[in-house]
C-alpha positions in Angstrom: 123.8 171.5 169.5 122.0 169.9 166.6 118.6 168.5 168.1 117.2 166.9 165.1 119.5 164.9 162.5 120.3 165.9 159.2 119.1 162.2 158.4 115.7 162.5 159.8 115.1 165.9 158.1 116.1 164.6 154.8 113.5 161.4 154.7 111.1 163.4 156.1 111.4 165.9 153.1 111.2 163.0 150.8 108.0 161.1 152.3 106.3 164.3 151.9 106.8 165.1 148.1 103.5 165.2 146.6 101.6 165.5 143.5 100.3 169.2 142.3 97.3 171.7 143.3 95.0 173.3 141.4 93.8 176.8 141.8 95.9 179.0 139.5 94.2 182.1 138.6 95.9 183.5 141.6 99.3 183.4 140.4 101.8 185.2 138.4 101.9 183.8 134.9 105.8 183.4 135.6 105.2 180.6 138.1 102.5 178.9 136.5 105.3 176.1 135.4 106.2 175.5 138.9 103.8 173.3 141.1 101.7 175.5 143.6 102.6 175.7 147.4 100.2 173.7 149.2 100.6 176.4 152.3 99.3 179.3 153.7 101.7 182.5 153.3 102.2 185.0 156.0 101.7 188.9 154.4 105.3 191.3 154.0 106.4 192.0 157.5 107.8 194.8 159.3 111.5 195.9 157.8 112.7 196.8 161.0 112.6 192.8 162.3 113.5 194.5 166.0 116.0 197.4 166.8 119.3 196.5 165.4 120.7 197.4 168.7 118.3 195.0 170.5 119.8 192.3 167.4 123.5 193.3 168.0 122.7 193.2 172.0 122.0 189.6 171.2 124.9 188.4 168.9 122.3 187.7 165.8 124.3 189.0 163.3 127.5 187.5 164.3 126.2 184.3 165.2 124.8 183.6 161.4 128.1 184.7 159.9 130.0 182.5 161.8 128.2 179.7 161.0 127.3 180.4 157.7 131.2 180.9 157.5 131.6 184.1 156.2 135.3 185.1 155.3 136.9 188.2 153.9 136.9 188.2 150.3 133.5 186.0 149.7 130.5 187.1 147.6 127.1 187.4 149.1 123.7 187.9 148.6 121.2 189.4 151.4 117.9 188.5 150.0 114.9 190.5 151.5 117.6 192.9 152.8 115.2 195.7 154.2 117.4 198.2 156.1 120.3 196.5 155.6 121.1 195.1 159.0 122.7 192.4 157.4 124.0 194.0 154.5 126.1 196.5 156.3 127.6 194.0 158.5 128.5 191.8 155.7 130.0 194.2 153.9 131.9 194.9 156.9 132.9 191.2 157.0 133.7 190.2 153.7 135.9 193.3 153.4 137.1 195.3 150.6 137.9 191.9 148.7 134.4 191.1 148.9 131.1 192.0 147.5 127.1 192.3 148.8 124.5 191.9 146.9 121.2 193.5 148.5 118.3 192.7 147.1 114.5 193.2 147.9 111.2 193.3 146.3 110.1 196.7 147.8 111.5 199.9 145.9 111.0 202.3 148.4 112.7 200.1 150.7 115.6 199.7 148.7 115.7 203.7 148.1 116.0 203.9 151.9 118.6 201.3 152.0 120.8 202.7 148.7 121.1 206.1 150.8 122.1 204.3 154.2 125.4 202.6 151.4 126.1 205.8 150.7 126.0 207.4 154.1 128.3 205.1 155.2 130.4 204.7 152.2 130.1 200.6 151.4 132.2 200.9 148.4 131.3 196.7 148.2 127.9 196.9 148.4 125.6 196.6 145.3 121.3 196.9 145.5 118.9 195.3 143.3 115.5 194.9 143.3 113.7 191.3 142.6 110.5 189.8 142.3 108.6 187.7 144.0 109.0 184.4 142.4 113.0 185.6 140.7 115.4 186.9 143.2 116.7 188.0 140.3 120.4 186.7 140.6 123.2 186.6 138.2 124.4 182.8 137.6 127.7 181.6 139.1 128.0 184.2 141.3 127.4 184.2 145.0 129.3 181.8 148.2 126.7 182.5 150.4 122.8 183.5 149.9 120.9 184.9 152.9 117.2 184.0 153.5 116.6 185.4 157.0 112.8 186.4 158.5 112.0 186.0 154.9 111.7 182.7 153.5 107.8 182.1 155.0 106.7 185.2 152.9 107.5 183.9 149.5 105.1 183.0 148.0 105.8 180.6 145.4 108.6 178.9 146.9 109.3 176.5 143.9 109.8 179.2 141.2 111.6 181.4 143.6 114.3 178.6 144.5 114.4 176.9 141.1 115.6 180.2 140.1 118.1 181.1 143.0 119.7 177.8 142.2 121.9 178.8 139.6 123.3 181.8 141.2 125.8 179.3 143.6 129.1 178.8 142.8 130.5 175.9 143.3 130.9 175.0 146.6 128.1 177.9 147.9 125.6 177.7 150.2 122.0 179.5 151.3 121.9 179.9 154.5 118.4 180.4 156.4 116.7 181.9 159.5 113.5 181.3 160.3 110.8 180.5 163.1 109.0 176.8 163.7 105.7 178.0 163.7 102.9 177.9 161.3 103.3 180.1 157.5 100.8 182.3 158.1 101.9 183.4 161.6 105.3 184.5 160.0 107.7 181.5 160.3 108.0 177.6 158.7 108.2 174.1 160.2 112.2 173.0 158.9 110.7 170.0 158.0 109.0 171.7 155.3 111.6 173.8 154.4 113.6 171.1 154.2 110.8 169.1 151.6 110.4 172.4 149.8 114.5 173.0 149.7 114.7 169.3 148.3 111.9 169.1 145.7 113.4 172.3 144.1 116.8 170.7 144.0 119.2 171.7 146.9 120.6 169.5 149.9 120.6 170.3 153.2 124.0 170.1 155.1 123.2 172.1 158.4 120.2 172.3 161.2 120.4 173.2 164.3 117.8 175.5 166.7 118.8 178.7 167.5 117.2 180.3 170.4 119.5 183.4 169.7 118.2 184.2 166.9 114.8 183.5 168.0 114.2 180.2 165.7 116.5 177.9 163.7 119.2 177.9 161.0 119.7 175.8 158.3 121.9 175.4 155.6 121.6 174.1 151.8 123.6 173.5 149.0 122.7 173.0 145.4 122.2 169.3 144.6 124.2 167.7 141.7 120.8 168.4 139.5 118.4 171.2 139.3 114.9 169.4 137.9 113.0 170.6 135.6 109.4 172.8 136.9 107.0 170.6 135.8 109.0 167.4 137.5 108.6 169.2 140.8 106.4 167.5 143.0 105.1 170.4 146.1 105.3 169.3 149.8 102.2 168.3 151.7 101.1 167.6 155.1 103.6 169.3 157.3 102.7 171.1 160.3 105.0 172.9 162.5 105.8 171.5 165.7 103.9 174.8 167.6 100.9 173.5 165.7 101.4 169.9 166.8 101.4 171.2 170.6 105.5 171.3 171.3 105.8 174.1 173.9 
């Protein structure tokens, strides 16, 4: 059931664009066109989120294909992919007609991961390794991008998305999972995600909490115009509802 509307997301992501920060010296020079993130980041979690048993046990991985609307034959990319527990069941999904792009920013992770493809033979599954502020994405390419138990770790959020951006077909969507609680303590308000989503150019077409997968999911498609960096205004102000006292 969707407990807060789209509508209210959307203005509340507008209201709380915002002019830039200083404080640079802390930053990659490839993000230092993009407006800094007026937020606290949480450090690189665990790979192994929980047991993917425990996550099957649950219905997680089936519940965000469904409604991310994964079909056989679609193109997707698994970003922050870890051990691949989404990986191996979209490949599974999207079938033989279909590809997987899994990409992450930890080589030794993704050495782990490129054995598990070819232990169990995912003849549609490719590996790539990004950066923090580049998922590193080839343009016009993907129906579906996956940010999930990720998003809150990236860093610089602006670069990061202004970049992903071009890497949707037409018609494609990023779909994301993540926790209303404060960045630092591994998780993001959505009405933040939702400001940071807009500034760097996308729309958001689907919210709804998820206590299934232990937070919310939302959905964005590109907007009609990608700005440029230095147009990009960085959200302020916005505290998770765990910080504002919900229980």
């Amino acid at each position: 059931m969707l407990v807060r509307p789209l509508a209210l997301l959307c203005l509340a992501a507008s209201l709380a664009l915002a002019g830039c920060q200083p404080g640079e010296s802390d930053r990659p020079d490839s993000a230092r066109d993009f407006p800094k993130a007026d937020r606290p980041v949480s450090d690189l979690g665990s790979n192994q989120f929980s047991t993917e048993t425990a996550r099957d046990n649950r219905g997680e991985a089936e519940t965000v294909m469904d409604l991310a609307g994964i079909e056989p034959g679609m193109t997707v990319a698994d970003i922050g992919a870890g051990e691949g527990y989404y990986t191996v069941r979209l490949a599974e999904r999207v079938g033989a007609g279909g590809r997987v792009l899994a990409q992450d920013i930890d080589r030794e992770v993704l050495d782990r991961l490129g054995n598990r493809v070819e232990r169990e033979r995912l003849d549609n599954v490719s590996i790539k390794l990004g950066e923090g502020d580049d998922p590193k994405l080839p343009a016009d390419s993907f129906d579906r991008i996956f940010l999930v138990h990720m998003y809150h770790e990236v860093r610089e959020p602006y670069a990061f998305l202004w970049r992903l951006w071009p890497a949707l077909r037409e018609g494609g969507q990023v779909s994301v999972v993540d926790v209303d609680r404060p960045t630092d303590q591994h998780g993001i308000a959505p009405l933040l995600l939702a400001c940071e989503f807009k500034a760097a150019g996308f729309r958001l077409v689907a919210f709804r909490d998820a206590p299934e997968l232990a937070g919310y999911y939302a959905q964005f498609e590109a907007a009609a115009n990608r700005p440029e960096p230095g147009a990009i205004k960085p959200c302020r102000g916005i505290a998770s509802s765990a910080s504002n006292g919900r229980k």
